[in-house]
Residue frames relative to the residue before (quaternion, step in Angstrom):
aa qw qx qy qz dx dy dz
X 1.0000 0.0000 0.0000 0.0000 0.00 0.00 0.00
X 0.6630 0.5787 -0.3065 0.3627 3.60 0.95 -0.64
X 0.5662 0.4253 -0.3538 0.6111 3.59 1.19 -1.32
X 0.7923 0.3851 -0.4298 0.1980 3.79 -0.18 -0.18
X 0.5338 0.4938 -0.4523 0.5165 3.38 1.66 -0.14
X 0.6100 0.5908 -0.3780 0.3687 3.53 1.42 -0.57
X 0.5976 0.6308 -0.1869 0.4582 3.15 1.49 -0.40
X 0.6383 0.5030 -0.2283 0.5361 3.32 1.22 -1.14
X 0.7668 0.2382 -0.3594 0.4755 3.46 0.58 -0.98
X 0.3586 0.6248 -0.5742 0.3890 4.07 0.29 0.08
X 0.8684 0.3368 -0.1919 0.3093 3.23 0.61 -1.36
X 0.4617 0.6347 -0.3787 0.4905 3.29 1.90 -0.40
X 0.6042 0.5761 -0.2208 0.5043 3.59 0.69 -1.00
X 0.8169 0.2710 -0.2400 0.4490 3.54 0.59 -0.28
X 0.6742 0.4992 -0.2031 0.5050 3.16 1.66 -0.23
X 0.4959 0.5488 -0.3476 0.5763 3.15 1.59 0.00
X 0.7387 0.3585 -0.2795 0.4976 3.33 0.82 -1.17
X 0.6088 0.3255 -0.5383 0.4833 3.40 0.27 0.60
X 0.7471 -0.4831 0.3559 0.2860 3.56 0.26 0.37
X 0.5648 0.7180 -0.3440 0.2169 3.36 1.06 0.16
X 0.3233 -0.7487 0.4439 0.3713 4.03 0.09 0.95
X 0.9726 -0.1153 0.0903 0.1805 3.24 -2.27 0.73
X 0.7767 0.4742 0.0977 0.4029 2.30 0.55 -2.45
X 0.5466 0.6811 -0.2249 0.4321 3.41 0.97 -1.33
X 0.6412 0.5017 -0.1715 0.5548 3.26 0.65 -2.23
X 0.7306 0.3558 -0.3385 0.4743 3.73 -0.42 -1.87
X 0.7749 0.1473 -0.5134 0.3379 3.97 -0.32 -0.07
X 0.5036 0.5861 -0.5407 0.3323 4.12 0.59 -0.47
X 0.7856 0.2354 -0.2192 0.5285 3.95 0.45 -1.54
X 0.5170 -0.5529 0.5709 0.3180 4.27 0.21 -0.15
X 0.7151 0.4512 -0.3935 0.3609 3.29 0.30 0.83
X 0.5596 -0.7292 0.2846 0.2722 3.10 -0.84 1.66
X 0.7675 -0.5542 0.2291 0.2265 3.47 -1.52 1.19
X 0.6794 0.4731 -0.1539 0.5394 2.99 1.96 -0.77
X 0.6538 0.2924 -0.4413 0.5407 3.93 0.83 0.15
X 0.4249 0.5942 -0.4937 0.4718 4.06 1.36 0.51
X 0.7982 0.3538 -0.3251 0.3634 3.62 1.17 -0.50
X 0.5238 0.5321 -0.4687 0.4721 3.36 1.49 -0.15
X 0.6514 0.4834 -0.3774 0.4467 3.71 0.97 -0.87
X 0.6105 0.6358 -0.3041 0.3612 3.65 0.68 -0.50
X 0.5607 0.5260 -0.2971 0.5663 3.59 2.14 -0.92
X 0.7167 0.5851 -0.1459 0.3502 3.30 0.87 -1.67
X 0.7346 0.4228 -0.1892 0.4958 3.51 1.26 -0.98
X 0.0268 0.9518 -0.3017 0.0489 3.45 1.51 -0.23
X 0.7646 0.3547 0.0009 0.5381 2.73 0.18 -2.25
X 0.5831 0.5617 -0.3378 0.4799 4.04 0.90 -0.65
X 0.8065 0.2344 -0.2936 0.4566 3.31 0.07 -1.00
X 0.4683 0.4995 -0.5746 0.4483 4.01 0.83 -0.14
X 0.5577 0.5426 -0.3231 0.5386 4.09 0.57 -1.32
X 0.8580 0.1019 -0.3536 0.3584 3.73 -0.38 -0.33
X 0.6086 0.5794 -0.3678 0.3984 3.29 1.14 -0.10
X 0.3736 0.6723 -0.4125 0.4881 3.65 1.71 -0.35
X 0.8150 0.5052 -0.1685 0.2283 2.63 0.72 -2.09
X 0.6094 0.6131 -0.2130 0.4554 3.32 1.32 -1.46
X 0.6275 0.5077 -0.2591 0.5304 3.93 1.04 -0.79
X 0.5388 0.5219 -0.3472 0.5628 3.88 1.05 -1.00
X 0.7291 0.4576 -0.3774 0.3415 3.73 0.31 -1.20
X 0.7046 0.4700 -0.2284 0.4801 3.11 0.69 -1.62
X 0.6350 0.4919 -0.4228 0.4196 4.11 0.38 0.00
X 0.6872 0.4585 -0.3653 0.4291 3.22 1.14 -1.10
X 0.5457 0.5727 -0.3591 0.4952 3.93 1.11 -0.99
X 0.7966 0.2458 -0.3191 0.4507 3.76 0.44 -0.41
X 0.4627 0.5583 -0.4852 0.4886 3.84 0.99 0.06
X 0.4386 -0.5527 0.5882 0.3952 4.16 0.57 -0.87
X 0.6588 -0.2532 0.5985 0.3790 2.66 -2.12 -0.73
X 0.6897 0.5302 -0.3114 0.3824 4.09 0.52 -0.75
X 0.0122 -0.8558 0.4544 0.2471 3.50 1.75 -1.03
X 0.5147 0.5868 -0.5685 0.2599 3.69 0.79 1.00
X 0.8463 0.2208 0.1251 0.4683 3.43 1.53 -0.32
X 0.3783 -0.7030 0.4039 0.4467 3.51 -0.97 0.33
X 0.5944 -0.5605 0.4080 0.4075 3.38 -1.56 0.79
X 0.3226 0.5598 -0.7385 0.1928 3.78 -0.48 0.64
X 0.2624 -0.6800 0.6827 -0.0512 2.85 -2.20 0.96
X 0.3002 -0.7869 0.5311 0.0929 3.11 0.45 2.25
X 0.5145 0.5639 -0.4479 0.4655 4.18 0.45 -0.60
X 0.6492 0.5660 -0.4410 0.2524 3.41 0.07 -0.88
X 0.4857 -0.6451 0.4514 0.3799 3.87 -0.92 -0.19
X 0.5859 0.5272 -0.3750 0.4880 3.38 0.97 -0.79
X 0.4277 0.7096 -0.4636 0.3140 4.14 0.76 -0.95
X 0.2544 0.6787 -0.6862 0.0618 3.63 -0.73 0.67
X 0.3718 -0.7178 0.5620 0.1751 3.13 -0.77 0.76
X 0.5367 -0.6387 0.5379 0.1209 3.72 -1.72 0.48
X 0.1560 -0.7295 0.6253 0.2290 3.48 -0.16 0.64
X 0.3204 -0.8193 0.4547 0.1394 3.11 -1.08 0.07
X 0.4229 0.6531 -0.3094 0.5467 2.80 1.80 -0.29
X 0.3771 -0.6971 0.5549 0.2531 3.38 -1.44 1.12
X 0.6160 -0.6707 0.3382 0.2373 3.61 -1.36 1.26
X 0.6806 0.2195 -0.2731 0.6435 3.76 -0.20 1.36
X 0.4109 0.7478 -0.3649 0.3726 3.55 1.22 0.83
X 0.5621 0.7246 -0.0334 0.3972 2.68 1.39 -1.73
């Protein structure tokens, strides 16, 4: 019984930290909407920590190896750049 609550929250905690609501969670792991909100107080500080953590990852993977930038290759053919300018601005 323990490895599965140990199990359930792991996965709440990672599924929160990606951003998923209550509801979502309480039907994926079986567990009722209301011990997701006491666990949601209690796990707090975790899911803020992997969700730091998960945002840190994903910046560094799109900064490169050079960390001045994202990897985009303006040379490329496919490359189309965005104006930004709104259309009748101009």
């Amino acid at each position: 019984m323990k490895n599965d609550l140990n199990a359930s929250t792991g996965k709440f905690i990672e599924l929160r930290a990606q951003g998923h609501s209550l509801a979502d969670i309480a039907a994926k792991i079986h567990v009722s909407q209301r011990t997701l909100v006491a666990w949601n107080r209690k796990f707090k500080p975790d899911i803020l920590a992997l969700r730091a953590q998960e945002l840190e990852d994903l910046h560094a993977e799109n900064l490169g190896e050079s960390g001045t930038g994202c990897r985009v290759n303006r040379k490329h053919p496919g490359f189309n750049p965005v104006s930004s300018a709104r259309p009748g601005s101009i």
